[in-house]
C-alpha positions, -999 to +999 in steps of 0.1 A: +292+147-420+256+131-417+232+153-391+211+141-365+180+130-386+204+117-413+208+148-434+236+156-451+258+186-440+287+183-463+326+187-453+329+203-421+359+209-403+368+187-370+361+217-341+330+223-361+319+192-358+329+184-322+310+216-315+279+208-332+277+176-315+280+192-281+256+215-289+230+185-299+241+167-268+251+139-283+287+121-299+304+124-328+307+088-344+332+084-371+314+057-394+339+054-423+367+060-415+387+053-447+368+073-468+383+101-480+370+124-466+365+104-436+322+103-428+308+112-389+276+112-379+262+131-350+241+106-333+236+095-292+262+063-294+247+048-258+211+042-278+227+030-307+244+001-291+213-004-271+193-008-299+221-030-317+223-051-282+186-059-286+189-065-323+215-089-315+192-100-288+160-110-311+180-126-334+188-154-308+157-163-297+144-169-333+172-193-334+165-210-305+128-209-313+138-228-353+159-250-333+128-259-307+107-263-342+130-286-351+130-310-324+089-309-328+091-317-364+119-346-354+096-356-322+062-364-346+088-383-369+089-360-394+127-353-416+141-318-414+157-299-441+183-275-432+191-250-457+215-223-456+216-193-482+250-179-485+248-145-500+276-118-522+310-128-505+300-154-480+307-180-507+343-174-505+337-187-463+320-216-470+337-230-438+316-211-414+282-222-430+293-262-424+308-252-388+273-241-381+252-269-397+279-293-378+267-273-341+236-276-352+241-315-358+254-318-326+226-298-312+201-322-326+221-354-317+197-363-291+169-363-314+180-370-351+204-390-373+219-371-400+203-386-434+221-368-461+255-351-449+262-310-459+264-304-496+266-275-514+237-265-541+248-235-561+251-208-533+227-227-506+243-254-479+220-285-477+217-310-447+191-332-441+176-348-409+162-377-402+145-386-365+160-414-346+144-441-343+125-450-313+104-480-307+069-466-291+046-490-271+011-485-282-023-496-264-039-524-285-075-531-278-077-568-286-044-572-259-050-577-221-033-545-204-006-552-183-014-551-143-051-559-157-070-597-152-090-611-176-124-608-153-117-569-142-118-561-184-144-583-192-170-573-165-190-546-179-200-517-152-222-518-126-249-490-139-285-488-119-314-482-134-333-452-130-370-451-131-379-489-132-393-504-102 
């Protein structure tokens, strides 16, 4: 059994446990259960999911904020390079690391063509973006501006001229 502050207190029997628990005011989590013995912890279970809840949380919004980096880097017509690192057994589930470069395609449709497709690199998952591409009207000095005569561009301001009589 593991105590409050994460000291070990050895094999204890199940009332003795329960009991120390109630006594701390808090539960009695079992955390491996196949172990043999089986481990508990004493520990308040209400913050712990809180605290895994907002873990979970924060982990979203950096997503979302790579994903609003993304569209950036693809809006100034820059290519993206996604690269996902598969680590100890996630090799053998390959298929979840091309479901999510796929949503993240489709995420991105709006604002990128897909230049080189998934591939796997040793134990990283390669995709590479390109930005669409969008013809952009820009303002050319030596050409009249639409809306705009000749005589209202050429005239040069009025100014008046201060001091001089």
């Amino acid at each position: 059994m593991v105590g409050v502050e994460g000291e070990q207190l050895g094999i204890v029997a199940i009332a003795d446990a329960i009991a120390q628990a109630e006594a701390a005011e808090l539960d009695l989590v079992e955390i491996a259960p196949l172990a043999e013995p089986p481990v508990c912890r004493i520990m308040d279970f209400g913050k712990f999911k809180y605290r895994e809840a907002k873990r979970q949380h924060e982990a979203r919004l950096k997503l979302k904020q790579i994903q609003v980096n993304l569209i950036r880097f693809l809006g100034e017509g820059d290519k993206a390079k996604v690269t996902l690192r598969f680590r100890g057994r996630e090799m053998a589930h390959q298929e979840f690391g091309i479901r999510l470069l796929e949503r993240i395609r489709g995420d991105l449709e709006p604002h990128s063509v897909v230049e080189q497709f998934p591939r796997l690199e040793g134990r990283q998952m390669v995709m590479l973006l390109a930005p669409k591409k969008v013809t952009v009207t820009k303002h050319h000095p030596n050409k009249p501006e639409a809306g705009k005569s000749e005589s209202q561009k050429a005239s040069p301001p009025e100014s008046t001229a201060v001091g001089s009589k």
